[in-house]
C-alpha positions in Angstrom: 7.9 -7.6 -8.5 5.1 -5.4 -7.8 2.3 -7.0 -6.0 -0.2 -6.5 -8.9 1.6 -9.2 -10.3 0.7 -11.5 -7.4 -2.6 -13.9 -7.2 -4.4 -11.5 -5.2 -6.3 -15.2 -3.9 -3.4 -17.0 -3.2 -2.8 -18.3 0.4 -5.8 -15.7 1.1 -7.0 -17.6 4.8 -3.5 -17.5 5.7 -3.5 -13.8 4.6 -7.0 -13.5 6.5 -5.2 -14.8 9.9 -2.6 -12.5 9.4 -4.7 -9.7 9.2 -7.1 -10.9 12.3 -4.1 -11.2 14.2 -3.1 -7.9 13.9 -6.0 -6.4 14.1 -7.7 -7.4 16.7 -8.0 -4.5 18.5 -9.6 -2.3 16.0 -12.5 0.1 18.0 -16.2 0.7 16.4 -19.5 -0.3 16.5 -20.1 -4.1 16.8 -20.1 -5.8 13.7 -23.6 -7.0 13.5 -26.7 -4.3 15.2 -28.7 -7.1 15.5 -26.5 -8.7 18.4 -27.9 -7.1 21.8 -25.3 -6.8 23.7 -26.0 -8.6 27.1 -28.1 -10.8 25.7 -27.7 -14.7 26.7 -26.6 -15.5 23.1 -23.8 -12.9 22.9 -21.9 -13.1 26.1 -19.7 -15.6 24.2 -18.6 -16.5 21.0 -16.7 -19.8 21.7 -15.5 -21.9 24.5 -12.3 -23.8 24.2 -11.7 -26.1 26.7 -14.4 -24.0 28.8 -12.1 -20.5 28.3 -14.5 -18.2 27.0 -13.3 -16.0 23.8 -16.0 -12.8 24.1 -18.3 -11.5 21.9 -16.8 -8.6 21.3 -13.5 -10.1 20.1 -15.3 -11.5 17.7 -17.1 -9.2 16.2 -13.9 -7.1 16.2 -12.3 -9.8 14.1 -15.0 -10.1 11.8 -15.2 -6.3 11.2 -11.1 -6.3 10.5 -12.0 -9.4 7.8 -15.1 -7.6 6.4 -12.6 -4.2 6.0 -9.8 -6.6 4.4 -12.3 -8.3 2.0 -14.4 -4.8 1.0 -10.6 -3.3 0.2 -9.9 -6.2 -1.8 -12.3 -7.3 -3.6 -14.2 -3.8 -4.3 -17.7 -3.9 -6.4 -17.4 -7.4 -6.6 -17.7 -7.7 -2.4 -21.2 -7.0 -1.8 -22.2 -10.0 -4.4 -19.9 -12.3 -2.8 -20.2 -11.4 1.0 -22.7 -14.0 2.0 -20.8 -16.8 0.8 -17.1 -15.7 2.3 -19.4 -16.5 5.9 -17.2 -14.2 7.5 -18.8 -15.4 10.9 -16.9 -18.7 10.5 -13.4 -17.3 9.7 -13.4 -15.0 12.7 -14.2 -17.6 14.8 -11.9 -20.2 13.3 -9.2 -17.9 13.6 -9.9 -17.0 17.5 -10.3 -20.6 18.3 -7.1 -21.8 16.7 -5.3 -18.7 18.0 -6.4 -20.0 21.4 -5.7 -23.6 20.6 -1.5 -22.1 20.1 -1.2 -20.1 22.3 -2.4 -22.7 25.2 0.5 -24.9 23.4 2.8 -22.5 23.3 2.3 -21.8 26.6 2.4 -25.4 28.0 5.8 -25.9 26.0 7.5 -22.7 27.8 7.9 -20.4 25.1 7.5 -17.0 25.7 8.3 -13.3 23.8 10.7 -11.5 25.5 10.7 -7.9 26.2 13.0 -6.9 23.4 11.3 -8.7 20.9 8.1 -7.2 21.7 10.1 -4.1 21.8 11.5 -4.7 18.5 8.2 -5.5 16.8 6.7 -2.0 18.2 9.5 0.1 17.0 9.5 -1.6 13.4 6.0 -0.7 13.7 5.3 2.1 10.6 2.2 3.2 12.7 4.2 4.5 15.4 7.1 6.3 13.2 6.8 9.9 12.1 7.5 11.1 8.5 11.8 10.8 8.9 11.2 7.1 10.1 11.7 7.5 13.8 10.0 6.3 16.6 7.2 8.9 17.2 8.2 8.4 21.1 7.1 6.9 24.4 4.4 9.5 25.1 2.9 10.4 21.6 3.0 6.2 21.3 0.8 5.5 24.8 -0.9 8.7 23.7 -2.2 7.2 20.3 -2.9 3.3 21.9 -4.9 4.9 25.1 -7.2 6.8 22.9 -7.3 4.1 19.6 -6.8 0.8 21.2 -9.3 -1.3 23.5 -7.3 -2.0 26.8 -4.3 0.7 25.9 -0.5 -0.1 26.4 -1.0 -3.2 28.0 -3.4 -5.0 26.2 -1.9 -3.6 22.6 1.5 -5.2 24.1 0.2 -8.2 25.5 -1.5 -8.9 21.6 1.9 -8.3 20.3 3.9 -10.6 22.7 1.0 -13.0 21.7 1.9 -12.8 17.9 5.4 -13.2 18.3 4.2 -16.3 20.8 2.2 -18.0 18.2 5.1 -17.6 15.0 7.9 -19.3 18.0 4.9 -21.9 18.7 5.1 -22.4 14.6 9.3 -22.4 14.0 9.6 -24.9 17.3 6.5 -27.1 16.1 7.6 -27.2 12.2 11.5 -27.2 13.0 11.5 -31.3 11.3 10.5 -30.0 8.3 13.2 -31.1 5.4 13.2 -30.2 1.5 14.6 -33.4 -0.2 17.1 -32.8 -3.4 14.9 -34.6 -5.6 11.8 -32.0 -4.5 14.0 -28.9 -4.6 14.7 -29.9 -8.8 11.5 -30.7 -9.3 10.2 -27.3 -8.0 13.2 -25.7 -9.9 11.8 -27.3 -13.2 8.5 -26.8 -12.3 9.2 -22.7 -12.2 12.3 -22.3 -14.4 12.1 -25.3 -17.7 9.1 -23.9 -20.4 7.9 -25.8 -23.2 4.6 -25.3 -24.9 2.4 -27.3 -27.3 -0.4 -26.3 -29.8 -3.1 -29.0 -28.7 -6.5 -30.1 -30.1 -8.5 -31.6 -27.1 -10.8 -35.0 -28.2 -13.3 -35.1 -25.1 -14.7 -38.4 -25.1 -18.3 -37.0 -25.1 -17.6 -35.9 -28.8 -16.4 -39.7 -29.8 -18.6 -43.1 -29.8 -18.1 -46.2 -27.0 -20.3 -48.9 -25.8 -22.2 -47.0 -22.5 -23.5 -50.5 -21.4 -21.3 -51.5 -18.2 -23.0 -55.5 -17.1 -22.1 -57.6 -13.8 -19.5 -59.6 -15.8 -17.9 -56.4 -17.0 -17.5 -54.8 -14.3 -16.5 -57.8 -12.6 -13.7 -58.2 -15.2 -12.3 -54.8 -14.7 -11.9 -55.4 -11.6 -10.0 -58.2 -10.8 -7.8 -56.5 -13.6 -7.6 -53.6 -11.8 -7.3 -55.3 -8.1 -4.9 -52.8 -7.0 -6.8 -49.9 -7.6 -9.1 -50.5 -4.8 -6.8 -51.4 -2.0 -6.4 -50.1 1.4 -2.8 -49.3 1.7 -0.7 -51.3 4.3 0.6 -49.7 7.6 2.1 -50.4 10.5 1.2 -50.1 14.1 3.7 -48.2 16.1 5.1 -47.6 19.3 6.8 -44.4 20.0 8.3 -42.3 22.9 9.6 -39.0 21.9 12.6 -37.0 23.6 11.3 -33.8 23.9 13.5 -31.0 22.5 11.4 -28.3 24.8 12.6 -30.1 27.4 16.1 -29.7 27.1 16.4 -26.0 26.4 16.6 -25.5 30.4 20.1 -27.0 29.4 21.0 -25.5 26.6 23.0 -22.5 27.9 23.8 -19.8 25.7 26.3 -16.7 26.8 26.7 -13.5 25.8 29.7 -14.4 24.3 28.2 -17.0 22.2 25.4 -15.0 20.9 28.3 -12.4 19.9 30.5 -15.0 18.4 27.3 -16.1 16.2 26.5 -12.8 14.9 30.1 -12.2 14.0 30.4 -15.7 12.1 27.2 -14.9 10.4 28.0 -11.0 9.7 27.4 -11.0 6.2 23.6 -12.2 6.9 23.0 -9.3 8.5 24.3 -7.2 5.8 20.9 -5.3 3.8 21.6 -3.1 1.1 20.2 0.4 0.2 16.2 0.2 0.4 13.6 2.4 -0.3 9.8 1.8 1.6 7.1 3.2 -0.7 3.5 3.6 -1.4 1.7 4.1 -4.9 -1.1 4.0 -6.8 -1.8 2.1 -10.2 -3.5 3.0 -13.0 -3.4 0.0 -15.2 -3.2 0.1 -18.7 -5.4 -2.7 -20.8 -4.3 -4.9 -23.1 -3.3 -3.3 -26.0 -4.2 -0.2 -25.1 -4.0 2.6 -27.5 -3.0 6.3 -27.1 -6.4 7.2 -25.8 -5.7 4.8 -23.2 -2.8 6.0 -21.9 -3.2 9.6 -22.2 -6.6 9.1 -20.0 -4.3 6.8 -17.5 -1.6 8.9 -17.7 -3.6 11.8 -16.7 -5.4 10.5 -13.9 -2.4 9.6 -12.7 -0.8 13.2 -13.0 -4.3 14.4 -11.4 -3.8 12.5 -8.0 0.3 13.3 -8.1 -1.4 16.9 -8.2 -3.1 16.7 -4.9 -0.8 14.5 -3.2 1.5 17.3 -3.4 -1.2 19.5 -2.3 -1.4 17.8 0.9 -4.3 15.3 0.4 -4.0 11.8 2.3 -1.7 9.7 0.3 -3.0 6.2 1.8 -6.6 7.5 1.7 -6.4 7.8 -2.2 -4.8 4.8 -2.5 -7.7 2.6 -1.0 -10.2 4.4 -2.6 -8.2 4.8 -6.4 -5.1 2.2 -6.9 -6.0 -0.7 -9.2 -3.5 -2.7 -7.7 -5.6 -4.4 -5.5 -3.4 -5.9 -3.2 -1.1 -3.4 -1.7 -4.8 -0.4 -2.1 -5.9 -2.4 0.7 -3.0 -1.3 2.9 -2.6 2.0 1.7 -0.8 1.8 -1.0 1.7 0.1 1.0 4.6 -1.9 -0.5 7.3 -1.9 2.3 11.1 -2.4 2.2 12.5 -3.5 -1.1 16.3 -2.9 -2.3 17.3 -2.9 -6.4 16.3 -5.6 -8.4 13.4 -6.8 -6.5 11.0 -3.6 -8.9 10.7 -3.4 -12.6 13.4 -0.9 -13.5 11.6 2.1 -14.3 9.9 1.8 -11.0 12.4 1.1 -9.3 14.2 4.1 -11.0 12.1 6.3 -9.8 11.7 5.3 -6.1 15.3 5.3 -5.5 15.6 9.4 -7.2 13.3 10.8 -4.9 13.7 11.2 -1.0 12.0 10.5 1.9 8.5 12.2 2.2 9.3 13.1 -1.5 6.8 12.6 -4.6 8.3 10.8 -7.9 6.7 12.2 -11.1 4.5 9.5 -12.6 6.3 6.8 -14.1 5.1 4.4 -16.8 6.1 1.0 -16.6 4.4 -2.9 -18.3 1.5 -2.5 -15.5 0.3 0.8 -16.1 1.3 4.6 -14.5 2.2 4.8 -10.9 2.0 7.9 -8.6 4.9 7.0 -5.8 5.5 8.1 -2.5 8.6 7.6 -0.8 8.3 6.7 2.7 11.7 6.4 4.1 15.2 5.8 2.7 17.6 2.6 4.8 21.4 3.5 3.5 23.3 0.0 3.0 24.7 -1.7 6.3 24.0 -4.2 8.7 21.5 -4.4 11.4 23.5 -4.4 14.9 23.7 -6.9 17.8 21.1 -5.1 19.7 18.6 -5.5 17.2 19.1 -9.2 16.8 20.7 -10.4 19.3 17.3 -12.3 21.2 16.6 -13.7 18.1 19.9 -15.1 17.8 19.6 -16.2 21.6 16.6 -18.1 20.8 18.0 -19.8 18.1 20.9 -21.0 19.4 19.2 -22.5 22.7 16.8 -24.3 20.5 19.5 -25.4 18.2 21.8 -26.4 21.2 18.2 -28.2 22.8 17.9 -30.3 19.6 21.2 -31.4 19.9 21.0 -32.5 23.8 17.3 -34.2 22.7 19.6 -35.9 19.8 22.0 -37.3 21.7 19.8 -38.5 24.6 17.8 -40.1 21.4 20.7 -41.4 20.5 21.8 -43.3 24.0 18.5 -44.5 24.5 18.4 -46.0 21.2 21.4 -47.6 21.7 19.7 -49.5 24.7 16.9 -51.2 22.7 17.5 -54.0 20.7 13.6 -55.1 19.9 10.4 -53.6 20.5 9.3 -55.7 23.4 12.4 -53.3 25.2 10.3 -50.2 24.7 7.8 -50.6 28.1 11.3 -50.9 30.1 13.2 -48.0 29.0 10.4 -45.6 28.7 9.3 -46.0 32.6 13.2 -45.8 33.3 13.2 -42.8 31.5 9.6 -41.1 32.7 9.1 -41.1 28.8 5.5 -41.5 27.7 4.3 -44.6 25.1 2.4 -43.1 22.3 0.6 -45.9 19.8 -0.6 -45.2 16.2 -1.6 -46.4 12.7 1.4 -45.2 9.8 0.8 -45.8 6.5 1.8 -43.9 3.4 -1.5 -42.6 3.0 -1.3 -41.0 6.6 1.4 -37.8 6.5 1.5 -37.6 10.7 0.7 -34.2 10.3 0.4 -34.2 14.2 3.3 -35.4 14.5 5.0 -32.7 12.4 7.6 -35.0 10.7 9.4 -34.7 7.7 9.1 -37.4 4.6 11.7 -38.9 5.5 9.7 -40.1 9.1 7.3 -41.9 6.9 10.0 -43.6 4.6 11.6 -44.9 7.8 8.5 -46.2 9.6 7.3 -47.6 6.3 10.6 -49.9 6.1 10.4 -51.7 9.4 9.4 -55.2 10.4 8.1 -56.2 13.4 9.7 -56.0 16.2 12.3 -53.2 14.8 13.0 -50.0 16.3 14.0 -46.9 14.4 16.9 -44.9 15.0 16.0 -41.2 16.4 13.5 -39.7 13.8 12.4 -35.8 13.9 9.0 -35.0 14.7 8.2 -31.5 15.5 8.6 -31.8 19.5 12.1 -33.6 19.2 13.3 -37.1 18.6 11.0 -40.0 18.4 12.3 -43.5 18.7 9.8 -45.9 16.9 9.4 -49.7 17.3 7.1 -51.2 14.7 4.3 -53.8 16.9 2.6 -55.5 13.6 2.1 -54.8 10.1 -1.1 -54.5 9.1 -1.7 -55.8 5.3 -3.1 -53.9 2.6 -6.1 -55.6 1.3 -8.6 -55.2 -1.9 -11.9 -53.7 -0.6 -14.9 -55.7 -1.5 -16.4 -55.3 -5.2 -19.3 -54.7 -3.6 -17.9 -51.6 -1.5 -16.3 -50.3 -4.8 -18.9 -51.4 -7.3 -19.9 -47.8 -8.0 -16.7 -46.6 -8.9 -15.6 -49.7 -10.7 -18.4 -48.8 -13.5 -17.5 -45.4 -13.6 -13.8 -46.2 -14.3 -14.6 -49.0 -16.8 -16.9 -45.8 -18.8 -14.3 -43.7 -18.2 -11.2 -46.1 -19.7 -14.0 -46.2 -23.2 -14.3 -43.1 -23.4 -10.4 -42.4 -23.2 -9.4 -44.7 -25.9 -12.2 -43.9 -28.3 -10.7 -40.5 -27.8 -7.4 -41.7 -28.0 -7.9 -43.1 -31.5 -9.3 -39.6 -32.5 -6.7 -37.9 -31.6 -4.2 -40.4 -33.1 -5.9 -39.3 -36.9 -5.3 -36.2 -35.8 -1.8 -36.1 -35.1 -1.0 -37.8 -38.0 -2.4 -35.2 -40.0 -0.4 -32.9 -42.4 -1.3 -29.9 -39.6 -3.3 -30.5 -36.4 -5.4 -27.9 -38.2 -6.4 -29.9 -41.3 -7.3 -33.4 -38.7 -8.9 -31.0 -36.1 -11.3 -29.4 -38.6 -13.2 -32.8 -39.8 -14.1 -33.5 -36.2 -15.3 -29.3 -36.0 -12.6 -29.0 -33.1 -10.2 -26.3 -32.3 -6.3 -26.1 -32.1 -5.1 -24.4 -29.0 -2.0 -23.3 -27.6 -1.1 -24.4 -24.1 1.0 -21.1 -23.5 4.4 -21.5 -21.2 3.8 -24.7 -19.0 6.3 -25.9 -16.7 6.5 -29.4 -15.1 3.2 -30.1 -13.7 1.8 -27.1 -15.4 -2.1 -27.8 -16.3 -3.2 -26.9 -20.2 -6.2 -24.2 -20.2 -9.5 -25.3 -20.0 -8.3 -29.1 -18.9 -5.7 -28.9 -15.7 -2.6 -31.5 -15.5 -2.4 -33.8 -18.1 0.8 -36.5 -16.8 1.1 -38.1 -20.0 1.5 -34.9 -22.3 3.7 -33.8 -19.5 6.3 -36.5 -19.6 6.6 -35.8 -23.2 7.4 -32.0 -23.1 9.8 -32.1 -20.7 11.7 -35.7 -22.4 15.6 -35.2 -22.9 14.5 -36.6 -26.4 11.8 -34.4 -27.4 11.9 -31.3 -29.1 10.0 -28.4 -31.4 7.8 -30.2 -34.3 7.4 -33.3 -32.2 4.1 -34.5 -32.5 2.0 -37.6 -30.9 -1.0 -37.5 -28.9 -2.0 -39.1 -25.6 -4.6 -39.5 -22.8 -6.4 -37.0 -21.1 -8.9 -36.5 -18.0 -12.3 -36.8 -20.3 -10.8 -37.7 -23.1 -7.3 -37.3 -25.3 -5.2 -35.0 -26.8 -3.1 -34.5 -30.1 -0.7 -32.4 -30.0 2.8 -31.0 -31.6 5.6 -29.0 -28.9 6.2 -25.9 -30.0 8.7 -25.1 -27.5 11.1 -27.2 -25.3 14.1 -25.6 -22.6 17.3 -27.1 -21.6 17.9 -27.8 -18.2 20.7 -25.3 -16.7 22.4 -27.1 -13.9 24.9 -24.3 -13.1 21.4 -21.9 -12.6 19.8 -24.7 -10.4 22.7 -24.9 -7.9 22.5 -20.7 -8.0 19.2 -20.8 -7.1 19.3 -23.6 -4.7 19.6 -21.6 -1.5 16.7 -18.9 -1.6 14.2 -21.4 -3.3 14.6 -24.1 -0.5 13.8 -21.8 1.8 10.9 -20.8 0.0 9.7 -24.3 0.1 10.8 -25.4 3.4 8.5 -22.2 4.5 5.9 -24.0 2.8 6.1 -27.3 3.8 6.5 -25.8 7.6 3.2 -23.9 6.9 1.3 -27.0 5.6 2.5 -29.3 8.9 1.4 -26.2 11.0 -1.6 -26.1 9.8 -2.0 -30.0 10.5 -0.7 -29.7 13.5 -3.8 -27.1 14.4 -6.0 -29.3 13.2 -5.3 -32.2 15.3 -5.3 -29.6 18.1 -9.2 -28.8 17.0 -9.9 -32.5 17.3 -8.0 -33.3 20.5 -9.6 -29.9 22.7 -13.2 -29.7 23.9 -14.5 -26.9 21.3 -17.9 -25.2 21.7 -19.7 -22.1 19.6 -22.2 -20.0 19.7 -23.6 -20.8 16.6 -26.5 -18.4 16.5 -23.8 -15.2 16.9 -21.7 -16.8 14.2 -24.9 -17.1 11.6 -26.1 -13.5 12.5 -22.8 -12.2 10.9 -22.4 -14.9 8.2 -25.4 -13.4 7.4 
């Protein structure tokens, strides 16, 4: 779909990185004037580890995120520019960039010259107008005049990128998507119901405010469990490093080949189009005013695109599709299906270099310029053949780090064997605190890591569990009880919840009258409340104005429910009567067709989410200083 469509916020610091990363060497005048260049307090930006990262790095950074947040957020930037603190992001993202790339580094992983190859010639900044490579010369031409450092540096930033994503696969390769999680995002995206909804806030009903010693004191000893520290275990772990074994995982020529064969139809991309274009959205409802001014606009900028005016140029300064005006007007490589069809239409008629008249479609009217044309096929060995290379010694690594796991496991019977077989096998004791509340994300394991640990006894050892360098063989030491925190510790919260619990079922009873109404209407109007509609919610989906309401949700999605069902239930600040007015069918036969795309999706996730854990951890374990002063002078 078209990126107006997309949360223009969503994931934006990963967006943000992104975009540091890659423009890092952007050339201009320092960020902030008010830095003297020379001066004590801008010869560095931040230390890690003592390794200096430069001033001017930084402000370079902070100018490419002060360009990415002015394109995206227009009139609104100026307003909102102090609070982004765009001093702190830079830095942030220079330090943990350092932080990975020492790691990365360490573990042995490099980018090779063909994929740093590769990424320059998919480059669209270094293609002419047919989509070929603009050549060797024109392409040292453009760096030694445009980028800081020239050739070298501009190809030592890219081999740094392509470093830091092989840091992230190798780190996050434990990552696992569960069958129960993979339905429950399926439901979440794919099973609607809806419900009109009259919201009883417990502010609006009477209760008893008064919350005494012997009250509180009641609830909770009721509510004992409420206030526990959860139990863990204390571990002992040595891990068999998969980096280490990729020295001895040899991969041929031959076997690359044989792999790319096997896997031919992956390879396989159909007929694509890369465009540009800018929106003129239509409002809600608009009327034929509306889109004859839209509509013309539109036909006005076609006009001088075709008259030789800079395409991306109007596109930052005109599109209304905020997302893709930032880059252009950019939306890269998409094949049929992935557009709305009149848009899609329309890309696909014209040719490379080629204007499509103005085409109307849900979002507005779109001026289009095709970019380049990709006839079906299949990308060729050459292309990825390193990547397959990479992937089948650190497939063929994991293995080897499996099945040494596995022989070493087989030689411990209890934990008290652990001290022996980790100094016969220059393997390093690690010690920890697991509990459910505690994800590892340092460790970079899956779930299933913390199931594991969670079930053994003292004295037990695990069989080989992944974390994100390899195989870890766990032996449980002692289980450390959960216990109740003190009433005294808790005290605060206790009278809070006992309030809270009032409020809800003086609400509840409200909303119970309600229900049983003739209409939700007729009960909602003697208590001067509304009736709302929660629109399309799927599992987990939050109603407006309230967010996730577990109770309601249960209902709406019950085999047993179904339209003109009515009850009410419990609500964050209150209750809620309702009646569905919509409830899907699970499809099995679509969830198995989607399975494949949408756990990748989410496996992506999950590995982003245990990256960015395992960066943190990195930030806590690394000796971290900043110049503070420089970073306030461009936060502003």
């Amino acid at each position: 779909m078209l990126n107006v469509m997309r949360d223009n916020l969503k994931h934006l610091k990963w967006v943000l990185v992104v975009v540091a990363l890659a423009m890092l060497g952007y050339l201009g005048s320092y960020f902030d004037p008010r830095v003297k260049r020379g001066s004590q307090s801008s010869e560095w930006a931040a230390r890690v580890d003592g390794q200096a990262i430069s001033t001017q790095e930084f402000l370079q950074t902070a100018r490419s995120q002060d360009d990415y947040y002015r394109r995206l957020l227009g009139a609104q930037y100026e307003p909102m520019k102090k609070n982004l603190k765009l001093g702190s992001q830079a830095i942030q993202t220079l330090v943990d960039r350092q932080l990975v790339l020492a790691e990365a580094r360490a573990l042995g992983l490099a980018a090779t010259k063909g994929e740093i190859s590769k990424a320059i010639l998919e480059n669209p900044n270094f293609k002419d107008p047919s989509g070929v490579f603009v050549g060797k010369e024109r392409y040292e031409d453009y760096l030694g005049q445009n980028y800081d450092g020239g050739v070298a540096a501009y190809e030592r930033r890219v081999g740094e990128d392509i470093l830091t994503q092989e840091w992230i696969e190798v780190m996050t390769a434990s990552a696992r998507i569960s069958p129960a999680e993979l339905e429950q995002a399926w439901r979440s995206r794919n099973v609607r119901s809806a419900a009109d909804f009259v919201f009883v806030p417990s502010s609006s009903v009477s209760f008893d405010t008064t919350v005494d010693a012997a009250a509180r004191a009641s609830w909770y000893q009721a509510h004992a469990d409420a206030y526990k520290r959860p139990e863990s275990r204390k571990v002992r772990f040595v891990v068999v490093e998969r980096q280490a074994q990729v020295a001895n995982a040899k991969v041929t020529d031959a076997d690359v080949k044989a792999d790319y064969d096997a896997h031919a139809a992956e390879y396989a991309r159909p007929d694509q189009r890369r465009v540009r274009h800018i929106l003129f959205k239509l409002p809600a409802g608009a009327s034929e005013a509306d889109k004859a001014a839209a509509r013309a606009s539109a036909e006005s900028v076609l006009a001088r695109a075709q008259h030789g005016e800079d395409f991306a140029a109007m596109a930052r300064s005109l599109s209304q599709d905020t997302v893709s005006a930032s880059q252009g007007g950019e939306l890269g490589w998409f094949g049929r299906g992935a557009m709305v069809k009149a848009f899609e239409d329309a890309a696909f008629a014209a040719n490379p270099g080629q204007f499509a008249p103005v085409v109307e479609t849900e979002y507005g009217f779109h001026v289009i310029q095709v970019e380049e044309a990709r006839a079906a096929g299949s990308a060729s060995l050459s292309e990825v053949g390193d990547g397959i290379r990479r992937r089948l010694e650190l497939q063929r690594a994991q293995d080897l780090a499996a099945a040494e796991a596995q022989r070493l496991a087989g030689e411990l019977k209890t934990a008290a064997d652990l001290d022996a077989l980790a100094k016969k096998s220059g393997l390093k004791i690690e010690e920890r605190l697991v509990s459910a509340d505690d994800q590892a994300a340092d460790l970079g394991p899956s779930p299933e890591f913390i199931r594991a640990v969670g079930a053994l006894q003292p004295g037990q050892v695990s069989p080989p569990l992944g974390v994100a360098r390899g195989l870890a063989i766990v032996a449980c030491v002692e289980i450390v009880p959960s216990s109740v925190r003190p009433l005294a510790e808790v005290e605060s919260q206790v009278t809070k919840d006992v309030l809270n619990e009032r409020g809800v079922q003086a609400a509840r009873v409200a909303a119970r009258r309600i229900a049983a109404s003739p209409t939700l209407a007729d009960g909602a109007k003697s208590m001067k409340l509304d009736v709302k509609k929660s629109g399309d919610l799927g599992a987990g989906g939050s109603l407006p104005g309230i967010g996730n309401v577990p109770e309601l949700d249960a209902v709406l999605f019950a085999a047993g429910s179904a339209v003109g069902t009515k009850g009410s239930v419990a609500a964050p600040g209150g209750a809620i009567a309702f009646e569905i007015t919509r409830h899907d069918v699970f499809d099995p036969a679509k969830f198995e067709a989607d399975n494949p795309a949408l756990r990748e999706e989410l496996l992506r996730q999950r590995r982003d989410q245990l990256a960015q854990g395992l960066i943190e951890n990195l930030r806590q374990s690394h000796t971290i200083e900043i110049n503070q002063p420089l970073v306030d002078s461009v936060n502003g």
